[in-house]
SEGU-210996 format. One record per atom (N, C-alpha, C, O): residue in one letter; x, y, z. Coordinates in steps of 0.1 Angstrom, whole numbers, plus 5000, padded with zeros to 4 digits. Layout:
<pts>
AXYZ
...
</pts>
This chain:
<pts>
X184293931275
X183394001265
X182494091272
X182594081284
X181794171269
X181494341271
X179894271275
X179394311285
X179294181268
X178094091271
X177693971281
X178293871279
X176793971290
X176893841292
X174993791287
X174393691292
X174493891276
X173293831267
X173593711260
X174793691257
X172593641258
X172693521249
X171593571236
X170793661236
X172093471228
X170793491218
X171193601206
X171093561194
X171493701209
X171493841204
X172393841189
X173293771185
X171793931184
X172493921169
X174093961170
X174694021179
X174293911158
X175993881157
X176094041146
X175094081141
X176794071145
X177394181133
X177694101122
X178494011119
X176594191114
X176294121102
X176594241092
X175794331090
X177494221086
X178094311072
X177494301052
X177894341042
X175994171058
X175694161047
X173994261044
X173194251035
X173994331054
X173094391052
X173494541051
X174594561056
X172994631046
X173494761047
X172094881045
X171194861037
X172194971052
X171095051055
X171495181044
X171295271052
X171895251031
X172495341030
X171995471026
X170995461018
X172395611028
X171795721032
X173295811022
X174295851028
X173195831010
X173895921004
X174096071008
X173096141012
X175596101007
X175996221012
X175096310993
X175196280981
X174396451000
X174296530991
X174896660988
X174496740980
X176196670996
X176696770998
X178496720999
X179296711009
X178496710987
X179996580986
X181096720986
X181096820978
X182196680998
X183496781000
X184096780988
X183696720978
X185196870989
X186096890977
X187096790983
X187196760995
X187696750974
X189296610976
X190396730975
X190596820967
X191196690992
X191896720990
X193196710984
X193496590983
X194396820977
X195696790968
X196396730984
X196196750996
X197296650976
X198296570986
X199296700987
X199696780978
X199796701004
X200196831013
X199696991015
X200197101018
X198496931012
X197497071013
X197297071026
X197696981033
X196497191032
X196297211045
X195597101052
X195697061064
X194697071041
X192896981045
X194296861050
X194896841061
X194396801040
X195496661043
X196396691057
X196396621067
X196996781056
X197596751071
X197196801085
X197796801095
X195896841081
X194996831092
X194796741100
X194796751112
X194696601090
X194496511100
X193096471104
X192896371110
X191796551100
X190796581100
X189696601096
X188596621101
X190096591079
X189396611066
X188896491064
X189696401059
X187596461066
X187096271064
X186796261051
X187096351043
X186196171047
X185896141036
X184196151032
X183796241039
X183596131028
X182296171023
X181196101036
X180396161043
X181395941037
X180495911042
X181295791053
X182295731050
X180695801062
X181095681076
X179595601078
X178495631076
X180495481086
X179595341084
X179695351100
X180795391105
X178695311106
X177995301119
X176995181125
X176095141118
X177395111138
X176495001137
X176395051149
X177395111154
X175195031157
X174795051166
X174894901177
X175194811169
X174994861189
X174894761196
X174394771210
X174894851218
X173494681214
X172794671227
X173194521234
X173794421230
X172494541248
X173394441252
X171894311253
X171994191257
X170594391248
X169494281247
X169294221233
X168794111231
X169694291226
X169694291211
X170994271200
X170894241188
X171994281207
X173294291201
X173494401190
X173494521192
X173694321178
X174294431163
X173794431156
X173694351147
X172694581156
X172494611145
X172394661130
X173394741128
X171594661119
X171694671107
X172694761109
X172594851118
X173994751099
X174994891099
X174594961084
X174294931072
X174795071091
X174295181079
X175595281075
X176595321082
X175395301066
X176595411053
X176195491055
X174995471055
X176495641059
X175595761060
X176595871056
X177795851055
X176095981055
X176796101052
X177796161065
X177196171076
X178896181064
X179996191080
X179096291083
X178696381076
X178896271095
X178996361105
X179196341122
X179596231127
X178996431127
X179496421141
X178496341153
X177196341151
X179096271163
X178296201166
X177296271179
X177596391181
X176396211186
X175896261196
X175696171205
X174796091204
X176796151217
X176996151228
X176596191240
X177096301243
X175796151250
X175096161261
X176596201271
X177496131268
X176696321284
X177896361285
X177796181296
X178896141300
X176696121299
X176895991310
X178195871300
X178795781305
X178295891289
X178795791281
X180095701286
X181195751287
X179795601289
X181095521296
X182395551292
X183395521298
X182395611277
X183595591270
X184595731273
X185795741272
X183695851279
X183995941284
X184495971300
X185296041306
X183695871304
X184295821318
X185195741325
X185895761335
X185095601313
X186295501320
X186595401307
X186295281304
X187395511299
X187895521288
X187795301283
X188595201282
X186095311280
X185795171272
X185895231256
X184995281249
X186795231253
X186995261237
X188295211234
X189295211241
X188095161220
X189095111212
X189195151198
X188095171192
X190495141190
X190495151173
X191395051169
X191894951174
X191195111156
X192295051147
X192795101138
X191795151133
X193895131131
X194595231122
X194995141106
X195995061107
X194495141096
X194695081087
X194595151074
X194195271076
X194895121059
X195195201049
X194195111040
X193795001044
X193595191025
X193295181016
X194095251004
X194095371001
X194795140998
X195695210984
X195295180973
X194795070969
X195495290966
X194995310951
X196495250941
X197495310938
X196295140938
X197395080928
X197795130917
X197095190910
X199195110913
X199295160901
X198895020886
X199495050876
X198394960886
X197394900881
X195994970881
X195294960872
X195695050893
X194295130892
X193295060902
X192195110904
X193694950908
X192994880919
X193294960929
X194095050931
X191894900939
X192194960955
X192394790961
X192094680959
X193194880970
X193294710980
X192994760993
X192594880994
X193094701000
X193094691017
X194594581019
X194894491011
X195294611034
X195794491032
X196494451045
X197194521052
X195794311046
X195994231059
X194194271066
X193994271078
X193394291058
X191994361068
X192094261079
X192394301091
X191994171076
X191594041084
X192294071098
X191694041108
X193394131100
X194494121110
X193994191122
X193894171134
X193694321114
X192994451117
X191894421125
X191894441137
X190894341115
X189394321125
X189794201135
X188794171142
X190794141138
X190994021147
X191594121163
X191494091175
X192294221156
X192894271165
X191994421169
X192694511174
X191194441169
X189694501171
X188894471182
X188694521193
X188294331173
X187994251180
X188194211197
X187394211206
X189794161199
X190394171207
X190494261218
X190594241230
X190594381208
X190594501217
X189594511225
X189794491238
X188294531219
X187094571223
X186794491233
X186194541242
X187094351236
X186494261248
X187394281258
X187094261270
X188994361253
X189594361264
X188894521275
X189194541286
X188094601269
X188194721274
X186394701276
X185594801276
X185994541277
X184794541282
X183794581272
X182994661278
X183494571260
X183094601249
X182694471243
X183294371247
X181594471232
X180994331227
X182194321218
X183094401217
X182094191212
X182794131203
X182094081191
X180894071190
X182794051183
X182394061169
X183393951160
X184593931161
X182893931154
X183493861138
X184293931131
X183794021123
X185993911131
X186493981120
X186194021106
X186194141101
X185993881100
X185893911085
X184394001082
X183894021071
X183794051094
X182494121089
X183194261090
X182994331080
X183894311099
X184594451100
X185594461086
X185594571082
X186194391081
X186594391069
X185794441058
X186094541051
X184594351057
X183494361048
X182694511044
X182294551033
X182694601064
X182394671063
X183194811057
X182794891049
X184294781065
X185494871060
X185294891041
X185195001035
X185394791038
X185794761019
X184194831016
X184094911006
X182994781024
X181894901018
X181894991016
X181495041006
X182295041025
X182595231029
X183995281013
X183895351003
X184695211017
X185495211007
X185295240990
X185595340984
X184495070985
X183695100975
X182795230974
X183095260963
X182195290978
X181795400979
X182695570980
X182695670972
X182995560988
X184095660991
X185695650978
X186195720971
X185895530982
X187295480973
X187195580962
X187695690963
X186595560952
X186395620935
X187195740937
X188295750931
X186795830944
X186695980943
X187796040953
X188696130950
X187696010960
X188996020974
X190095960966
X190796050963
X190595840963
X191895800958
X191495800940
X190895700936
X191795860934
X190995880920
X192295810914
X193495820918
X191895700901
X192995670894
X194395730885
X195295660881
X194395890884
X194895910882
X196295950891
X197296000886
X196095930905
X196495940915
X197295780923
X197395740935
X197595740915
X198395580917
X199495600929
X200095710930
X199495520937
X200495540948
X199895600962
X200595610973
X198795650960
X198295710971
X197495590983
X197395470981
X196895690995
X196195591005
X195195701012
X195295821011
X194695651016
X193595691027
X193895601039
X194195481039
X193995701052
X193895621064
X192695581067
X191795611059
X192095471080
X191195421078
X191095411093
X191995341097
X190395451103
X190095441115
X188995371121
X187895431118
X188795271127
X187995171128
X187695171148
X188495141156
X185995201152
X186595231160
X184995201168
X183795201164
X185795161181
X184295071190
X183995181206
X184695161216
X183195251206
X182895281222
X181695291226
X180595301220
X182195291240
X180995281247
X180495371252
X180795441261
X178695351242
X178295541245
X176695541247
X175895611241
X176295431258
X175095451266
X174595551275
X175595631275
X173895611282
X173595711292
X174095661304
X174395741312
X174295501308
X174295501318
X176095491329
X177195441328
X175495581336
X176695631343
X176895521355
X175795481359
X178095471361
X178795381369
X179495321361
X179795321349
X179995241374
X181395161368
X180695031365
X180494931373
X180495031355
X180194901353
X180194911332
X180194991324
X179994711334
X179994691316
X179194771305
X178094731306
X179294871295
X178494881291
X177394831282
X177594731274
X176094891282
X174794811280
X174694871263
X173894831254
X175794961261
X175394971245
X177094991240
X178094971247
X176795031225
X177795081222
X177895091207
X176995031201
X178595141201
X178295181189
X180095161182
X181095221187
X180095051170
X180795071159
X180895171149
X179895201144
X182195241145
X182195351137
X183295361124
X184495361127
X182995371112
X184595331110
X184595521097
X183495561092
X185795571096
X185895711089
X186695671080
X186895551079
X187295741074
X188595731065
X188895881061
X187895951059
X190295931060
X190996041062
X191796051050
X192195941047
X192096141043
X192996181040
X194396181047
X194496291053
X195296111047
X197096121053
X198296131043
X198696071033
X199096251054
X199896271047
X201096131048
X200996061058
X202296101035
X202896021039
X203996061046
X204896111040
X204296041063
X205696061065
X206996021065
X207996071071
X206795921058
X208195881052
X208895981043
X210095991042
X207796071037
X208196171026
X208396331030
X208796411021
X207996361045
X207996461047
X209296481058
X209796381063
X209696611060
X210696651062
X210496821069
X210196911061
X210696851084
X210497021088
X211097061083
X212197021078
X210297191082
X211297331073
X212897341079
X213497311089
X213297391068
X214897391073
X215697261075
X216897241078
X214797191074
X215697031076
X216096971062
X215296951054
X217196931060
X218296871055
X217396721049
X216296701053
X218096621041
X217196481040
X217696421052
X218896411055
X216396381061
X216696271067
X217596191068
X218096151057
X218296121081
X218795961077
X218095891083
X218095761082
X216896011098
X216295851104
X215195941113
X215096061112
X214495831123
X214495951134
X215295961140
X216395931137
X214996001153
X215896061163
X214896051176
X214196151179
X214995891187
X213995861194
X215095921210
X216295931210
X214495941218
X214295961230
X213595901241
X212395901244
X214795821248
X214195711257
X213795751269
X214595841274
X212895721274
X211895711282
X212595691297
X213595621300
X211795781307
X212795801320
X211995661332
X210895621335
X212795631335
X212295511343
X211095561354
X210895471363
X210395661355
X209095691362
X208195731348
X207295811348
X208795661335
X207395691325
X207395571324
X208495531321
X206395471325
X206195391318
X204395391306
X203295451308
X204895311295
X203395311289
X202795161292
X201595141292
X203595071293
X202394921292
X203594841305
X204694871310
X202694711308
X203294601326
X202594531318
X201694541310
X203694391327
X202794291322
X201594281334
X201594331345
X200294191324
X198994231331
X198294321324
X197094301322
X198894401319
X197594541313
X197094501304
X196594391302
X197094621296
X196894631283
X197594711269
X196994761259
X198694721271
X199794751261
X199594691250
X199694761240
X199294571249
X199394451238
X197694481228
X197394421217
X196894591234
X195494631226
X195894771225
X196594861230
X194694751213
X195094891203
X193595001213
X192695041207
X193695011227
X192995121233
X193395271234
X194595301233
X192295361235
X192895471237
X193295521254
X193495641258
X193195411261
X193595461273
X195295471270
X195995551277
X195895361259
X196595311266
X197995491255
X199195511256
X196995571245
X197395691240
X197695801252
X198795861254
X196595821257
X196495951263
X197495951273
X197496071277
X198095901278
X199095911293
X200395941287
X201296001293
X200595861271
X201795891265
X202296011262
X203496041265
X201196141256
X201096241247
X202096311255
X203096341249
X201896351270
X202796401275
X204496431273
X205196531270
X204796311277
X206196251275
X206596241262
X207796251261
X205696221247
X205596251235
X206096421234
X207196471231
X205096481238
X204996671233
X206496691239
X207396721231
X206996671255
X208596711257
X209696681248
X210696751245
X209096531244
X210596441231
X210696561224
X211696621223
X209196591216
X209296641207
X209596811203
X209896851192
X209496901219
X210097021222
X211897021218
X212497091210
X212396911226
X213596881225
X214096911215
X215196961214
X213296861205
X213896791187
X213996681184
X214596651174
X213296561194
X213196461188
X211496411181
X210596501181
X211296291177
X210796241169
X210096171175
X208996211172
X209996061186
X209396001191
X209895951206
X210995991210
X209295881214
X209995861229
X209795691225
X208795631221
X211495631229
X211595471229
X210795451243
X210895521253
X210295391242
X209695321260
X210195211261
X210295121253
X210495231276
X211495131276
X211095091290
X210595181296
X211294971296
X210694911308
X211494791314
X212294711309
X210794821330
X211394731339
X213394801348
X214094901345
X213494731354
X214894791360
X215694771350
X216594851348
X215694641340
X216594621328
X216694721319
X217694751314
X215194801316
X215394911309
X215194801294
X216194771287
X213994751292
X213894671284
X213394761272
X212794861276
X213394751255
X213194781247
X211794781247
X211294691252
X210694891240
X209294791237
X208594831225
X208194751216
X208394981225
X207795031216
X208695191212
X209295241221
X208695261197
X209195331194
X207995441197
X207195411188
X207395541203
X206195551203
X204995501198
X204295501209
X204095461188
X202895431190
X203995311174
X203595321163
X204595261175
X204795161165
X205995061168
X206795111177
X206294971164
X207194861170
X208794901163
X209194941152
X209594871175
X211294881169
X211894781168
X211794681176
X212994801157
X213694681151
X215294741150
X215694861147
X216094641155
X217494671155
X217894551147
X217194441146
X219294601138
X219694461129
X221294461134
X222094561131
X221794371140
X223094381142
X223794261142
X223094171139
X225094251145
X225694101145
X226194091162
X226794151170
X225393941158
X225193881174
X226993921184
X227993941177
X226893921195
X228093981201
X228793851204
X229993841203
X227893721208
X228493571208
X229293561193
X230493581191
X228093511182
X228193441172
X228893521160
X229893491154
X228193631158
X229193731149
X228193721136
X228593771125
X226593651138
X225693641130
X224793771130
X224593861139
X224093761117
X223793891116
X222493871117
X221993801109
X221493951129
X220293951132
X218894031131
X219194151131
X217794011130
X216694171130
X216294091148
X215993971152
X216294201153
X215694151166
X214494261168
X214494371162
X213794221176
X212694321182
X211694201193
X211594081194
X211094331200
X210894281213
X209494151211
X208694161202
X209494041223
X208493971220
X206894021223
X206594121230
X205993941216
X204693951221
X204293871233
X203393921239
X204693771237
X204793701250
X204193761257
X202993751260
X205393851264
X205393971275
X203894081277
X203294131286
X203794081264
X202294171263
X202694291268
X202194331278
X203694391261
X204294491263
X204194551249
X204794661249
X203894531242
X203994591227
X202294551220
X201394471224
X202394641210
X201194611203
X201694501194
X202894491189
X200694411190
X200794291182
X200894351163
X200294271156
X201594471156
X201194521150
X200994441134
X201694341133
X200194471125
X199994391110
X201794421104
X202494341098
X202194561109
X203094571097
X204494491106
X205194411101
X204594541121
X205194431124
X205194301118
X206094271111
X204394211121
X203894081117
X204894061101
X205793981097
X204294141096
X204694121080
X205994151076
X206594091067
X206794261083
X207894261083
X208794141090
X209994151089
X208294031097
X209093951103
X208993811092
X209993751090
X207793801088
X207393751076
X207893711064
X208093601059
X208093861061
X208993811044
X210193831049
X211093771042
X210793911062
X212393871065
X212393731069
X213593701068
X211793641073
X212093511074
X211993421061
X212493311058
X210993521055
X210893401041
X211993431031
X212593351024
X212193631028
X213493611019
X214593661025
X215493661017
X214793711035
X216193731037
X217193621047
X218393641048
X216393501054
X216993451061
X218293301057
X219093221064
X217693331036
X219193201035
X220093281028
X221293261030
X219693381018
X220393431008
X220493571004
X219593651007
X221693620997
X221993770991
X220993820991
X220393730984
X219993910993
X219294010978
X220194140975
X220094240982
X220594130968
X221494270960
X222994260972
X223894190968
X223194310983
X224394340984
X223794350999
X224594401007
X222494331003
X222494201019
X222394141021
X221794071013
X223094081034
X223693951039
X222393911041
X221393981042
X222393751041
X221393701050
X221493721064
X222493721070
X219793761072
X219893801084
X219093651092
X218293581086
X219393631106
X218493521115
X217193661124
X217393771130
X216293591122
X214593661128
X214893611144
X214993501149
X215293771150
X215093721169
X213893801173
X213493911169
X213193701183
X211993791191
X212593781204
X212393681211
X213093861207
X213593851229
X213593971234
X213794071228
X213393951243
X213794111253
X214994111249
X215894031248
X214994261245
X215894371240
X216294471251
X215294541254
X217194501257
X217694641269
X218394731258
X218594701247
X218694891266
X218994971261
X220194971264
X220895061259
X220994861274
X222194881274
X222894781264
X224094791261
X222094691258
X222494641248
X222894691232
X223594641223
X222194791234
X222294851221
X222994981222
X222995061213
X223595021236
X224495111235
X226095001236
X227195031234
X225694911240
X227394811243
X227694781224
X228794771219
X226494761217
X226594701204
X226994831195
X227594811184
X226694961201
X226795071193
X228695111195
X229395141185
X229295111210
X229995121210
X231294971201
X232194991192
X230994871205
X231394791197
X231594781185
X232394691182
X230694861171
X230394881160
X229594751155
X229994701144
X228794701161
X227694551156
X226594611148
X225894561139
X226494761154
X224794811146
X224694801131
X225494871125
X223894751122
X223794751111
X222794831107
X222994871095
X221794851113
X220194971110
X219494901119
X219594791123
X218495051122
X217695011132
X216595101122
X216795171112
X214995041129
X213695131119
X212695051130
X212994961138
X211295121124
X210295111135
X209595061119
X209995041107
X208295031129
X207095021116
X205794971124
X205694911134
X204595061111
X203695121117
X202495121107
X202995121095
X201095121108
X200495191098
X200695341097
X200595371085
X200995431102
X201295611102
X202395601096
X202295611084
X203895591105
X204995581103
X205295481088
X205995521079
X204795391088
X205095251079
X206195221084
X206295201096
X207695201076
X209095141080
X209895281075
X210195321064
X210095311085
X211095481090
X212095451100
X211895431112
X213495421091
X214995421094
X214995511110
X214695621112
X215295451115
X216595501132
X217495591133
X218395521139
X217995711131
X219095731128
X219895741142
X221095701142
X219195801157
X219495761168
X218695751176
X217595791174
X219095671193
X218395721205
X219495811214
X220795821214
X218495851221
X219195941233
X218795851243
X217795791242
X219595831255
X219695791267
X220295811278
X221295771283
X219395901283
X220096011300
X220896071290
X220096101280
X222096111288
X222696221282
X223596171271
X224496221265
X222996031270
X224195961256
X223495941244
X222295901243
X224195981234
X223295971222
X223895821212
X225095811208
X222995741209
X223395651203
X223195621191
X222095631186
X224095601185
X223895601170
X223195431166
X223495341174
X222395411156
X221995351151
X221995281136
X221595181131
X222895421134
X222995381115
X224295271117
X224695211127
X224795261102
X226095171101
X226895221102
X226795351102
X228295161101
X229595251098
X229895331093
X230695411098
X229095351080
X229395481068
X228195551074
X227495581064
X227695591083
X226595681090
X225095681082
X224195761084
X224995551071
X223895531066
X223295391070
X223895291073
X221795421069
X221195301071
X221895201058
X222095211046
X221895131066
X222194961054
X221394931043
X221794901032
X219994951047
X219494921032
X217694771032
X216794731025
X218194741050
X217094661046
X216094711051
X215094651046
X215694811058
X214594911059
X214194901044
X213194821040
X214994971035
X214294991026
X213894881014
X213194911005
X214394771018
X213994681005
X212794631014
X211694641008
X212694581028
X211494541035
X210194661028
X209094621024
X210494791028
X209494841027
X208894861011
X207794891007
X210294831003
X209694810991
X208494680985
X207494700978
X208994540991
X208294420987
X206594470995
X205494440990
X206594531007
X205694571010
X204594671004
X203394641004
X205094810998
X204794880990
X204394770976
X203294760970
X205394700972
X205194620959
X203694570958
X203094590947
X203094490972
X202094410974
X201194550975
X200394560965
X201094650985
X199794720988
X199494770972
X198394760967
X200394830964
X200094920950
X199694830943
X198994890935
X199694670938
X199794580933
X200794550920
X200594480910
X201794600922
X202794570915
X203494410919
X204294370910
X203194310934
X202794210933
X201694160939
X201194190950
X201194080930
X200393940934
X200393890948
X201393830948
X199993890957
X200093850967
X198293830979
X197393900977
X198393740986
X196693720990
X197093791007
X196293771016
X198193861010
X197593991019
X197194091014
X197094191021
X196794110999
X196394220992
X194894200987
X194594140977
X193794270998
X192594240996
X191994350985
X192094470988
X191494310973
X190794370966
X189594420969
X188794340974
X189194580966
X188094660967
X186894650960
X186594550967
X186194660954
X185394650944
X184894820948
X184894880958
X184494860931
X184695050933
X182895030924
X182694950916
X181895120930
X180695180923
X181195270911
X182195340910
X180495230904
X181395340887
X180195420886
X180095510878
</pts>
């Protein structure tokens, strides 16, 4: 933990300080410039301040704006900062939800002690999130706009004056929310419909996470070393870089989101979703992962749905020569990643040194359980079902 004070207040989400924006933006149309900016916030952000004699205090709602940072700030020096990437959706019932917050603020949490930062109480970062929300929610995701979301950036650093290497003595909670575009739905100019992406594996002097580190937390140390080896994939024409690790050339992360191969076992002739473990601490622990392994264990692992097989849930190290021996074999059945950005976005190949591996099925299309996984998921965030990973908003009218 980022503390070694006793005593000091806890983060407390039942108090709130608030300071109304008077100068309310225009909402951006979904694939307008503002939206794919990436950059267009929403009216007001929630801010808690933290000391290391005093701990957390009162968090206040205020009108966005930019922060001020002393240039000594640890977080600029020895990258003590962490987030979190999460959605707010506007239902076609007319509700907002959040969903899985709890996962979010646990894995925050987590973060932040790993990168020497205080710690905190999940369900209060929930609490706070869903405030900002109620507020902001109304107007940003408007009901006649069913199916939409707001990203949600949740985010801890460390931003005292004092310069060395050492723990910091302050630090400040901040959470925004964005306008995003969906990329499941989008497509470059000149491009054809999709069948998937098209990832690009990683050269054995790139690595992004070892065991020991910190791969397995959502930091931004662990972004910035990637972008590189990202911007080349993406010169090339591809979509993302697989990272892949160790002399085995082990599977881990699809860039910033977790990958899933579905194939039939090369022993048994059984049909599998595999992806890599959390053990290892080589991958992020992600919500939508989590959930995707979830309802594939709860509905697809005895029976049909429509015209898929039942599949068996593997967590193991995964190599890339396994899924070129399975590609040349014809075992591949679909491969897909998933993400809060991405969400669950079909495979169509990887590249490997100069081999390109196909990932779809036989008839050159994904199979189909990408997309029903992403439907029961979609079902729950819009509230088309009932389900208690679907946290209800409460909206200011």
């Amino acid at each position: 933990m980022g503390s070694i004070a006793t005593n000091v207040a806890e983060l407390d989400a039942s108090k709130f300080n608030i300071t109304r924006s008077t100068n309310l933006r225009d909402v951006p149309l979904p694939g307008s410039p503002e939206e794919l900016s990436h950059s267009y916030c929403t009216d007001h952000m929630v801010t808690v301040r933290w000391t290391v004699n005093n701990g957390w205090e009162t968090p206040e709602v205020k009108p966005y704006q930019n922060l001020s940072v002393p240039p000594t700030a640890s977080c600029l020096h020895y990258a003590t900062e962490c987030f979190e990437g999460m959605k707010v959706y506007r239902g076609y019932d007319g509700k907002l939800r959040l969903f899985r917050p709890d996962l979010n603020g646990q894995r925050l949490n987590t973060s932040s002690q790993r990168s020497s930062l205080p710690g905190f109480k999940a369900d209060e970062v929930k609490k706070l999130v869903a405030k900002l929300m109620e507020i902001d929610g109304p107007r940003w995701l408007p009901r006649d706009r069913p199916g939409s979301f707001l990203y949600i950036r949740p985010t801890v650093i460390g931003n005292g004056p004092h310069l060395g290497v050492q723990v910091p003595k302050e630090a400040l909670l901040f959470i925004i929310a964005v306008p995003w575009p969906d990329f499941t739905k989008m497509k470059k100019e000149g491009e054809t419909v999709s069948k998937g992406l098209k990832l690009f594996a990683s050269s054995p002097d790139s690595i992004r996470a070892w065991p020991g580190g910190f791969g397995w937390a959502k930091l931004g140390a662990n972004y910035g070393p990637s972008l590189q080896s990202h911007g080349k994939a993406q010169a090339m024409g591809f979509d993302q870089i697989l990272w892949l690790f160790g002399e085995d050339r082990q599977v881990t992360e699809a860039g910033a989101s977790n990958f899933f191969i579905i194939w039939h076992n090369a022993d048994t002739g059984r049909l599998e979703l595999v992806t890599a473990p959390l053990e290892s601490q080589l991958i992020l622990p992600g919500v939508t992962r989590r959930s995707v392994l979830e309802l594939a264990r709860e509905r697809l692992s005895e029976n049909f749905v429509g015209k898929l097989a039942p599949l068996q849930v593997v967590e193991r190290t995964l190599t890339i020569s396994e899924i070129e021996k399975a590609a040349q074999e014809g075992r591949i059945v679909e491969s897909f990643v998933s993400g809060t950005a991405y969400f669950i976005t079909p495979v169509a190949m990887i590249r490997n040194n100069d081999q390109d591996i196909s990932t779809l099925g036989k008839d050159g299309e994904p199979a189909g359980y990408a997309a029903q996984i992403k439907s029961w998921l979609e079902a729950i965030m819009y509230g088309k079902e009932e389900h208690d990973w679907a946290y209800p908003v409460e909206e200011e009218q």
